[in-house]
N, C-alpha and C positions, 0 to 999 in steps of 0.2 A: 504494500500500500504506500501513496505518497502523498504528502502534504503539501499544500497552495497555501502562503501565506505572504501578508504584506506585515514589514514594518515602519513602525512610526516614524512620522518627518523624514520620510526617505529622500522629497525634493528639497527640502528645506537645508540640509546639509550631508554633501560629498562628504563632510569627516565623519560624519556621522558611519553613513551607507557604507564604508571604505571598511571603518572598524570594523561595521556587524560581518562583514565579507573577510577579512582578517581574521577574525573569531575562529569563523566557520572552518578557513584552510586550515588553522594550527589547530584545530579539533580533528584532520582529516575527514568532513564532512563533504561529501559530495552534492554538487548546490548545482541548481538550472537557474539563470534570471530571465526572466517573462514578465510581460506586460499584462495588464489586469483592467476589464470597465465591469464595474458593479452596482449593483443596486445597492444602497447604506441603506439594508430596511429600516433602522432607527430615525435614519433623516428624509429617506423616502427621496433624496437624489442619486444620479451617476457621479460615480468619483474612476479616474483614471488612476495607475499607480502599478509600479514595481511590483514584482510578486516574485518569490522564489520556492522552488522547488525542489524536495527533499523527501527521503524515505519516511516513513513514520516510525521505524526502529530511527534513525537519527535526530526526528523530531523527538522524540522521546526523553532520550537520550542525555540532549541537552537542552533540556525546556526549563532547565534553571537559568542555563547561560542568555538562551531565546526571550525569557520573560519580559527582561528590560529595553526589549527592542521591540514587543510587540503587548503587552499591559495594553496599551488603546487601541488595540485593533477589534472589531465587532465578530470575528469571526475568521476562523480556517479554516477551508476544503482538503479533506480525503478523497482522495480516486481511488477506487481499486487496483490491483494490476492484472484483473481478468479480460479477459477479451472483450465485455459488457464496457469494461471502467464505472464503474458504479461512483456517484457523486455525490457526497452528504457533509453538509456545510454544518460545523461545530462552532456555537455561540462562544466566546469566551466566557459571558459572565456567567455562564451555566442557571441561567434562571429562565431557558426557554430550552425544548428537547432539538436534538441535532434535525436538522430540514433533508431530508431527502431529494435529492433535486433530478433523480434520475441518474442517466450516463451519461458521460463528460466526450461527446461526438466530435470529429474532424470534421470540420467544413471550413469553405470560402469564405474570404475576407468580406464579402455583400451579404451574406449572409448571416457572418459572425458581427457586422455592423446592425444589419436590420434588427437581428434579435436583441439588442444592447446591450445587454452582459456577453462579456465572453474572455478568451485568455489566451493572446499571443504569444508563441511562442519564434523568439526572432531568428534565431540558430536555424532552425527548419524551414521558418516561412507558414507554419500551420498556425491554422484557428482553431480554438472548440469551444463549443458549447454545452450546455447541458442540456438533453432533451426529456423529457417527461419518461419515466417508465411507463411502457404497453407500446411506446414509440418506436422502433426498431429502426428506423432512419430519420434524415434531418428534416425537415419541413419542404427542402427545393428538390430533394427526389422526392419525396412523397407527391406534390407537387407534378412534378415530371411524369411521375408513373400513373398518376390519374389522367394527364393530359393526354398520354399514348392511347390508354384506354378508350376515350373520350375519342379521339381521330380514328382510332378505330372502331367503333359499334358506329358511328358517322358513315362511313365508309362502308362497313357491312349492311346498313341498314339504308343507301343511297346505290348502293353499288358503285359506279363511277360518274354518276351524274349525282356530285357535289356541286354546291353554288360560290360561285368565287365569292362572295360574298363571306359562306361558312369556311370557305379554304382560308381566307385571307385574317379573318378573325383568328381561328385556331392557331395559323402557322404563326400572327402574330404575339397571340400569349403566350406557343411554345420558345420561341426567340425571348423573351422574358423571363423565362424560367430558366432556358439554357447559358441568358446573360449573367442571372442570378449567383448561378453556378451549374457549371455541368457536371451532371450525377456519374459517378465510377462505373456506373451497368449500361452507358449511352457508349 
């Protein structure tokens, strides 16, 4: 399992961020830095922010040495490391139960925008997101594969006298979905 967390004042001072990342090498902690936009349910806006990436045996670990750099943070994300990646967001103050937010899904930068939470990671160039469990893909294939669907029962049910009209509608929303993002099964 790995832990997503931000700490405090990370833009406010490079001495600051430099130390917590100092910390981490002379612990031998192994760290990803990622970019993070969330919802602050407490304040109910998006905050952008640093986030890093670490095992939960090293989160553990050193959650004495962590404390002081993350005390006002609202919360840390758990992934799993199953092929799901399960995502369940742990309160700090512990006076609300861990939020279940689904799986932590790969997708497109338009997509990881539209949705507004999501978590950059810059090394790769990947987005994800969390999608609902019972979800099994992101919203732009889902999206996609109903479109396909849809041009075809059209099709079946027209045979080859479609109306430019319904050609030009269709192919247009599919071009919007495939701008969205094009789905891995296209």
């Amino acid at each position: 399992m790995h832990v997503i967390f931000a700490i405090d004042d990370c833009y406010q001072s490079t001495k600051h961020t430099k130390a917590f990342l100092d910390g981490l090498t002379e612990r031998q902690i192994d760290y990803k830095v990622m970019q993070g936009r969330y919802l602050m349910r407490n304040h109910g806006e998006y905050v952008e922010e640093m986030c890093f990436l670490i095992s939960e045996t090293d989160f553990d670990a050193c959650s004495y040495y962590l404390y002081e750099y993350i005390k006002g943070q609202e919360s840390v994300l758990y992934v799993t490391e199953c092929n799901k990646q399960y995502a369940t967001l742990h309160y700090r103050d512990y006076r609300r139960d861990p939020e279940h937010l689904g799986c932590f899904k790969d997708v497109g930068q338009v997509e990881a925008e539209a949705n507004g939470e999501y978590t950059y990671d810059a090394a790769t160039g990947r987005y994800f997101i969390c999608v609902p469990n019972g979800q099994s893909e992101a919203p732009a294939e889902r999206d996609a594969r109903e479109l396909w669907a849809a041009i075809e029962a059209v099709l079946e049910q027209n045979g080859d006298e479609v109306s430019c009209d319904q050609y030009d509608r269709t192919m247009r929303r599919l071009q919007d979905v495939c701008d969205t993002q094009k789905p891995k099964w296209l």
